[in-house]
C-alpha positions as YAML, in Angstrom:
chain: A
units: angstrom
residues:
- id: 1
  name: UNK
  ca: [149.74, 139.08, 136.72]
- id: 2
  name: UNK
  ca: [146.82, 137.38, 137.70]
- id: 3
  name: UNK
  ca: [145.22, 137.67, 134.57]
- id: 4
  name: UNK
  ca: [148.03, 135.93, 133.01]
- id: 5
  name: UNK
  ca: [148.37, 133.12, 135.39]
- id: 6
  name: UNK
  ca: [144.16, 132.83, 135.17]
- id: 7
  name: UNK
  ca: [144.78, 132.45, 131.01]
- id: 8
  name: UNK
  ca: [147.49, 130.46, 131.57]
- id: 9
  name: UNK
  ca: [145.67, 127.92, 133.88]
- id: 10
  name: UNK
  ca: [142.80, 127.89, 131.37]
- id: 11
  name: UNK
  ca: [144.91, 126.75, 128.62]
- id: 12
  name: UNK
  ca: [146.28, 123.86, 130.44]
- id: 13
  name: UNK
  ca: [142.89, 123.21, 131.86]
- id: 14
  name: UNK
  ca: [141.81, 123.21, 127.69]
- id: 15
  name: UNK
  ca: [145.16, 121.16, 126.50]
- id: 16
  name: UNK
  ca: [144.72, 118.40, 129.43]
- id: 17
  name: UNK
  ca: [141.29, 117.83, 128.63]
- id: 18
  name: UNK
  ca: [141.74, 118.09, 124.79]
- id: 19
  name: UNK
  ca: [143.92, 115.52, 124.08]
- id: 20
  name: UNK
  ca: [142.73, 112.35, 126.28]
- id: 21
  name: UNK
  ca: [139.96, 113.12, 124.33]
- id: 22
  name: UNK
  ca: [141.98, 113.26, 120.98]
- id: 23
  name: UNK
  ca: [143.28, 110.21, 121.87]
- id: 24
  name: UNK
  ca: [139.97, 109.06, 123.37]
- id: 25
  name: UNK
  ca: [138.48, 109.20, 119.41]
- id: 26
  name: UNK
  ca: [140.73, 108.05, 117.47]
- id: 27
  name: UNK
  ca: [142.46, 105.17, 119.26]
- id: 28
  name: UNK
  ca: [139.16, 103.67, 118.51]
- id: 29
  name: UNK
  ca: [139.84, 104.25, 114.70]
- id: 30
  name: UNK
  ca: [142.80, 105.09, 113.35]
- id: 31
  name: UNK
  ca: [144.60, 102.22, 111.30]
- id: 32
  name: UNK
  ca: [147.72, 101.28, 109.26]
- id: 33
  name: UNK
  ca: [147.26, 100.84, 105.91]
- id: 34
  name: UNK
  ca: [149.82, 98.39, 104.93]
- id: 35
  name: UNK
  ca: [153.08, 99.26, 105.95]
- id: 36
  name: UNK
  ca: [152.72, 103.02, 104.56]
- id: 37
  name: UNK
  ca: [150.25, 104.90, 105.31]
- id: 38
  name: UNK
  ca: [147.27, 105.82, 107.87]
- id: 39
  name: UNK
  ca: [143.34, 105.04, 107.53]
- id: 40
  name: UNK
  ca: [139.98, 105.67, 109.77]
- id: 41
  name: UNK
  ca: [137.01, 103.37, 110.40]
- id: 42
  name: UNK
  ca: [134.09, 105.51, 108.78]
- id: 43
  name: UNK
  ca: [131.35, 102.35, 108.83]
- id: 44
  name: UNK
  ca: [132.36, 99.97, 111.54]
- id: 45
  name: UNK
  ca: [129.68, 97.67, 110.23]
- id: 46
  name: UNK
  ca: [130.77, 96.78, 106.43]
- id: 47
  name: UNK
  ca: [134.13, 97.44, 107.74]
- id: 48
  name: UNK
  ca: [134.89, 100.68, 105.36]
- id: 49
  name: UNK
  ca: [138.32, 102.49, 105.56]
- id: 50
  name: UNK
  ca: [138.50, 105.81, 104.74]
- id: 51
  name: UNK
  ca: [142.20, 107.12, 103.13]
- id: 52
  name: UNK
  ca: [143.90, 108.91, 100.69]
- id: 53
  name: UNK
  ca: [144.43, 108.33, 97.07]
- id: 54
  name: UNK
  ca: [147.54, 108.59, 96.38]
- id: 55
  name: UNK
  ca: [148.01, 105.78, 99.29]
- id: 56
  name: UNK
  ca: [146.77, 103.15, 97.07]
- id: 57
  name: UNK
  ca: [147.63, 104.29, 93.87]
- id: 58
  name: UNK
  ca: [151.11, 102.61, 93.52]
- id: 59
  name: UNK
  ca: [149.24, 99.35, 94.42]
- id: 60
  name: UNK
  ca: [147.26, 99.85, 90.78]
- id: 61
  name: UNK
  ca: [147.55, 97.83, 87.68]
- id: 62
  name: UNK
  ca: [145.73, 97.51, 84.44]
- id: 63
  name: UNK
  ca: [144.77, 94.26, 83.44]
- id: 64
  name: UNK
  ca: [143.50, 92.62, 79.97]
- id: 65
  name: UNK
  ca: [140.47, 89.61, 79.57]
- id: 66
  name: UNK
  ca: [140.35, 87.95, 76.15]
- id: 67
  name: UNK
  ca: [137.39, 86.83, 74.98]
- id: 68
  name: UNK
  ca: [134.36, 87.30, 72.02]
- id: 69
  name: UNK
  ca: [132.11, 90.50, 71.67]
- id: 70
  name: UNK
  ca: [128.38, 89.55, 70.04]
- id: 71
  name: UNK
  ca: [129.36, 89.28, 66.82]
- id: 72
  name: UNK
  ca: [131.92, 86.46, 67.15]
- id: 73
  name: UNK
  ca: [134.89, 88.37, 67.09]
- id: 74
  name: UNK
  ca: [137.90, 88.15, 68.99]
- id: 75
  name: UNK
  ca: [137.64, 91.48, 72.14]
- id: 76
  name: UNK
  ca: [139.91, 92.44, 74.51]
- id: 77
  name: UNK
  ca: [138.70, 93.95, 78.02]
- id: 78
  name: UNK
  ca: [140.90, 96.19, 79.67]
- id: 79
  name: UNK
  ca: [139.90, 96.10, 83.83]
- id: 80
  name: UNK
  ca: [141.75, 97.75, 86.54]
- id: 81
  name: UNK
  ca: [142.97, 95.56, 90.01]
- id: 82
  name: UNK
  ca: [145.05, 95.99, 93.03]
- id: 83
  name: UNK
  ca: [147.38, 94.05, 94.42]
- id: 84
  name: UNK
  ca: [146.37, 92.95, 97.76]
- id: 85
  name: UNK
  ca: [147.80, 94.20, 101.27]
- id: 86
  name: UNK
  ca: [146.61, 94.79, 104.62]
- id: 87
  name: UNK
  ca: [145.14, 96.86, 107.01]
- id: 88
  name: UNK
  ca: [146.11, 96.69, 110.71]
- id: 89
  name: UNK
  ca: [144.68, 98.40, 113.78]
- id: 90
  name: UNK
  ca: [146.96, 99.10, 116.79]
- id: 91
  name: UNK
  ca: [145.44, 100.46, 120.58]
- id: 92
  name: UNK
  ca: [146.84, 102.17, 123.00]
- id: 93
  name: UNK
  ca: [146.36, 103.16, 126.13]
- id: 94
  name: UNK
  ca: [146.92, 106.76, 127.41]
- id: 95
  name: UNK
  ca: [150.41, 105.65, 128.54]
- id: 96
  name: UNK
  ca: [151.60, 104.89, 124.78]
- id: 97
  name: UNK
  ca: [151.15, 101.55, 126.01]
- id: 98
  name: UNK
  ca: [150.06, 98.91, 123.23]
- id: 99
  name: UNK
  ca: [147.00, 96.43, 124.41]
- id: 100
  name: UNK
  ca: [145.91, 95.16, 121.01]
- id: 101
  name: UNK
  ca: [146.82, 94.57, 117.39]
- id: 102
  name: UNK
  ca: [144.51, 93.48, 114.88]
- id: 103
  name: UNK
  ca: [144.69, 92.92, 110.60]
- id: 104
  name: UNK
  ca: [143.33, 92.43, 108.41]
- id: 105
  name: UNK
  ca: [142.66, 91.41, 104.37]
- id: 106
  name: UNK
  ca: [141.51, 94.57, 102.71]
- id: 107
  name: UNK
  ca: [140.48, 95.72, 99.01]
- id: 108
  name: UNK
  ca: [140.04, 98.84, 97.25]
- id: 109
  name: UNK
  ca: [136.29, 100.01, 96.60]
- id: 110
  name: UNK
  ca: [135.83, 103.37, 95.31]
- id: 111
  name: UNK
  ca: [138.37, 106.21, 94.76]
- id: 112
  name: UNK
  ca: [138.21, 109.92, 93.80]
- id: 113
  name: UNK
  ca: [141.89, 110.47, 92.78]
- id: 114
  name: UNK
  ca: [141.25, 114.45, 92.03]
- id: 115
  name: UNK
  ca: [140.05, 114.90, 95.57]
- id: 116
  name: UNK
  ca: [143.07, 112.12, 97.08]
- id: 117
  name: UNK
  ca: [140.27, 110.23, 98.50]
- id: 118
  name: UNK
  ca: [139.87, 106.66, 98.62]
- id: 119
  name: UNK
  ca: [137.76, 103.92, 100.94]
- id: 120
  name: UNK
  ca: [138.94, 100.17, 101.39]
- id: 121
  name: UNK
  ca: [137.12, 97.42, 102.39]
- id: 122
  name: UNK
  ca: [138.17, 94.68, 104.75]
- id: 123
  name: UNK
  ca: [136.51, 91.00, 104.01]
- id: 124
  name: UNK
  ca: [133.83, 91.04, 106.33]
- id: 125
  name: UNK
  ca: [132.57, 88.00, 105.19]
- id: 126
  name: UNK
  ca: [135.52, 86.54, 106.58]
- id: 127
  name: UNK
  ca: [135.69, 88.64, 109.75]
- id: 128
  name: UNK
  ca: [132.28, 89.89, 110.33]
- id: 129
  name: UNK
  ca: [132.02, 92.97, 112.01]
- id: 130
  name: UNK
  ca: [135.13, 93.44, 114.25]
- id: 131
  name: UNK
  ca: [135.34, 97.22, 114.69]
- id: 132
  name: UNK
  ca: [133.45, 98.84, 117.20]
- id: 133
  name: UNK
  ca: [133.36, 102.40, 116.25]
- id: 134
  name: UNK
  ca: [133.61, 104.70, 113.11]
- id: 135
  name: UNK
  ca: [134.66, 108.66, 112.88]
- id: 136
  name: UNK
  ca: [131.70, 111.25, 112.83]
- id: 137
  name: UNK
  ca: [132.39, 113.12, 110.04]
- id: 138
  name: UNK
  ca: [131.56, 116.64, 110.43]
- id: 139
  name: UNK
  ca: [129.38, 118.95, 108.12]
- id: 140
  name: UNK
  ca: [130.35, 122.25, 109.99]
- id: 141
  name: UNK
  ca: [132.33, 124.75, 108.09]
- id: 142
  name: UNK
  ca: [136.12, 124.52, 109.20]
- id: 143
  name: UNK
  ca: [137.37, 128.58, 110.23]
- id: 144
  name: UNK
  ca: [140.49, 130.27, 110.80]
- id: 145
  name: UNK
  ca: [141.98, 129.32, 114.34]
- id: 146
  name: UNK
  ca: [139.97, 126.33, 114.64]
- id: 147
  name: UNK
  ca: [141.81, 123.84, 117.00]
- id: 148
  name: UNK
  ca: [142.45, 120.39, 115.22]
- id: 149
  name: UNK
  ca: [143.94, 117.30, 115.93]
- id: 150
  name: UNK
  ca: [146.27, 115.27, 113.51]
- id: 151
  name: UNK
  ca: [146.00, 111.69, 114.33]
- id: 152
  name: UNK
  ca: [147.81, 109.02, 112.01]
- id: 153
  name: UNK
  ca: [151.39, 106.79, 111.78]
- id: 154
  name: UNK
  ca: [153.99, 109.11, 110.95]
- id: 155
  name: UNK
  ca: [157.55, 107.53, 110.37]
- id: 156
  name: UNK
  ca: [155.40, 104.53, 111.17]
- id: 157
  name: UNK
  ca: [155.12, 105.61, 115.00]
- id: 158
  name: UNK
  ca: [151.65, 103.75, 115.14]
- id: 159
  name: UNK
  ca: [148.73, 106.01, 116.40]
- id: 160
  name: UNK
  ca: [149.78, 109.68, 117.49]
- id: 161
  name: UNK
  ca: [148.15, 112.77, 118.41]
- id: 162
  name: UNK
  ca: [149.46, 115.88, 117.51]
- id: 163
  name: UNK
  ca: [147.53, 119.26, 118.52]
- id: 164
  name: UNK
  ca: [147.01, 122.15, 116.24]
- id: 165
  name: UNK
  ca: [145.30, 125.27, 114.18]
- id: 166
  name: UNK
  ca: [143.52, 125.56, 111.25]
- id: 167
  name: UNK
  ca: [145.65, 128.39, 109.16]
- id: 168
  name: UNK
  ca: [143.65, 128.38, 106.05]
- id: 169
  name: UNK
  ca: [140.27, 127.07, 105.69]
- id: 170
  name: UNK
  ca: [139.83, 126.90, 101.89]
- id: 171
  name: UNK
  ca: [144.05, 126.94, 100.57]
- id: 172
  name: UNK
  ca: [144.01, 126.55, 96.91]
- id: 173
  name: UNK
  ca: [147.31, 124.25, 96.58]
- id: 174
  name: UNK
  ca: [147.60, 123.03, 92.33]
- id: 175
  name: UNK
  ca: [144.18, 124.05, 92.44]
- id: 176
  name: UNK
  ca: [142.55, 122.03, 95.20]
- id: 177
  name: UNK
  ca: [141.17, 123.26, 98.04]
- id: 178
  name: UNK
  ca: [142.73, 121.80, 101.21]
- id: 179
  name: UNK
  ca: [142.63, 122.46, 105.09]
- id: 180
  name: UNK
  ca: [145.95, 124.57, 105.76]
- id: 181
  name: UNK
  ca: [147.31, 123.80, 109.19]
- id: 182
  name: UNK
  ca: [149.98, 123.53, 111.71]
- id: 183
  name: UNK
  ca: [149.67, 120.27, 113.58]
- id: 184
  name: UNK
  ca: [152.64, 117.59, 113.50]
- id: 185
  name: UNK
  ca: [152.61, 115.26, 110.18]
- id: 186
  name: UNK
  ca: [155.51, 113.90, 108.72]
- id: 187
  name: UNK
  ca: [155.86, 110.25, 105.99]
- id: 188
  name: UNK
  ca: [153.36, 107.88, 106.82]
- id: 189
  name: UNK
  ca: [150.64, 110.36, 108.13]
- id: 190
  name: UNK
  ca: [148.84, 110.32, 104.87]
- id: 191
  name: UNK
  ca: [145.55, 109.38, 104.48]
- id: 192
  name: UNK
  ca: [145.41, 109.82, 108.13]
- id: 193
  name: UNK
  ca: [142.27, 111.46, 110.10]
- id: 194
  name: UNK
  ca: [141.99, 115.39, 110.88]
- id: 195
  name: UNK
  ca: [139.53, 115.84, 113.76]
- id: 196
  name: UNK
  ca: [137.94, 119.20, 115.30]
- id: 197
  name: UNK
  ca: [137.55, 119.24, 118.86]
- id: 198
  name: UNK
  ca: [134.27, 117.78, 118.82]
- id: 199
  name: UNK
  ca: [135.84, 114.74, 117.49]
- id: 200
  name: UNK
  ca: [134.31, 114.96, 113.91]
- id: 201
  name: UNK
  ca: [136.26, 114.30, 111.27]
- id: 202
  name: UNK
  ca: [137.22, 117.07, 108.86]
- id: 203
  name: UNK
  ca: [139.79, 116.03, 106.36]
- id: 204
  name: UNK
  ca: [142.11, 113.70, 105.20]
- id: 205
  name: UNK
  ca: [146.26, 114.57, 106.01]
- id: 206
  name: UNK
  ca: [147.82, 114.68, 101.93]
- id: 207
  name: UNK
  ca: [151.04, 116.68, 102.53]
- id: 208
  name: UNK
  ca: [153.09, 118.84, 104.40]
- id: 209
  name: UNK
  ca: [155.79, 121.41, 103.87]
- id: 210
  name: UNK
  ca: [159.14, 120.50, 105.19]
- id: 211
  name: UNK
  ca: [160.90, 121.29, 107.72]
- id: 212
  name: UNK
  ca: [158.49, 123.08, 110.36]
- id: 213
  name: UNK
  ca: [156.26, 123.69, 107.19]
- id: 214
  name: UNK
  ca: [152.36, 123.90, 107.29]
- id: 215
  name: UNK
  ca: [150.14, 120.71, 106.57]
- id: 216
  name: UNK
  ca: [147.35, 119.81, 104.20]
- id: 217
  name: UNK
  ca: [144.05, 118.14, 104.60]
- id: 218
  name: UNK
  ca: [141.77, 117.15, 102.20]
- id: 219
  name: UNK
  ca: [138.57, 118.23, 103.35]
- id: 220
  name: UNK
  ca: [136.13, 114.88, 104.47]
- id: 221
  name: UNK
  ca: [133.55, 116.24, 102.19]
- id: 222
  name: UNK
  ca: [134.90, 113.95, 98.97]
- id: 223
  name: UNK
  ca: [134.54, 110.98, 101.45]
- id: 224
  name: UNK
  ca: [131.56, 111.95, 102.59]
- id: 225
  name: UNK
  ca: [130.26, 111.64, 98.68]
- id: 226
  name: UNK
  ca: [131.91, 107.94, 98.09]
- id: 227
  name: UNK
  ca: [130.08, 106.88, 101.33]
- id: 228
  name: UNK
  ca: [126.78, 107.53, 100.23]
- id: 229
  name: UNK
  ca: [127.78, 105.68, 96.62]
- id: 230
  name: UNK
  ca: [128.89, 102.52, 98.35]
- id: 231
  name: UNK
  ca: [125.64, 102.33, 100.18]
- id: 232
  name: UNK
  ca: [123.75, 103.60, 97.36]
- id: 233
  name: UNK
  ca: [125.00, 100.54, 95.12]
...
């Protein structure tokens, strides 16, 4: 009996220190993107969003410039744009309690739509630098039972936490390999951030099964390649 209560006292212990901390990292940066889906600060200083693909995809068209190629003749360029939307960060304080709301213009930079990864850039010409910290993203190879922590806007609840396990570290879903695991996602949690408990990012929320179904996260590695573009370029 009293090794039960002594577990039991440690897991609460564990769970009531977890979560402020959770909450702690990613109330910092966590965003909406648009009215849709969820984003994370990964470069407070250019103002770079990190989300999924398929968040940003609808908002793509294909457009055509006229003009002359060297020889004279009449060319046609075909060029890709998005339509513009927004990007809006909400805080919270560890009542639920909303103390700020910020948003702001954004545009697309660089996407990797076989990996569901894209980054977004706010105008920071126009803003300057107005976030004040950006996810870690982990390097660490994700295991079996690893505790995780699903923070995004599902339903368009802005900024939860939701605790939970990894199930699969490598699932091969269509032939990607995602992050199985259990914690609450629902609509809206997309593109949203999955942290370990050392508050490093580790993948991107894409899907879930539903009802009561597992959940899928890219893993942050794809982002972790488009980051090193952007600031290559």
């Amino acid at each position: 009996m009293r090794k039960l209560l002594a577990i039991a006292a440690a897991f609460f212990l564990l769970t009531a220190w977890s979560l402020p901390e959770a909450h702690k990292f990613g109330n910092e940066t966590a965003v909406v993107i648009g009215d849709w889906c969820s984003g994370t600060v990964v470069d407070k200083d250019k103002g770079i969003i990190v989300t999924a693909n398929h968040c940003v995809s609808q908002l793509m068209h294909k457009g055509k410039r006229y003009g002359e190629d060297k020889e004279g003749y009449r060319a046609v360029e075909t060029y890709t744009y998005y339509d513009p939307f927004t990007v809006t960060q909400n805080k919270f304080d560890e009542y639920g309690l909303q103390y700020s709301q910020a948003s702001y213009d954004t545009e697309v930079l660089i996407t990797d739509p076989l990996k569901d990864t894209a980054l977004v850039k706010i105008n920071t010409n126009k803003y300057d630098s107005v976030f004040l910290k950006e996810a870690k993203m982990s390097t660490k190879r994700v295991q079996y039972g690893d505790v995780v922590y699903a923070v995004g806007n599902p339903l368009m609840i802005h900024f939860t936490v939701s605790r939970g396990n990894v199930i699969h570290p490598m699932g091969s879903v269509g032939g990607d390999l995602v992050i199985v695991h259990d914690a609450m996602v629902n609509s809206g949690s997309s593109g949203g951030a999955l942290y370990n408990e050392d508050g490093e990012l580790i993948g991107l929320t894409n899907a879930s099964y539903k009802p009561n179904g597992p959940a899928f996260a890219d893993p942050i590695k794809a982002a972790i390649e488009l980051l090193k573009k952007v600031r290559n370029d």
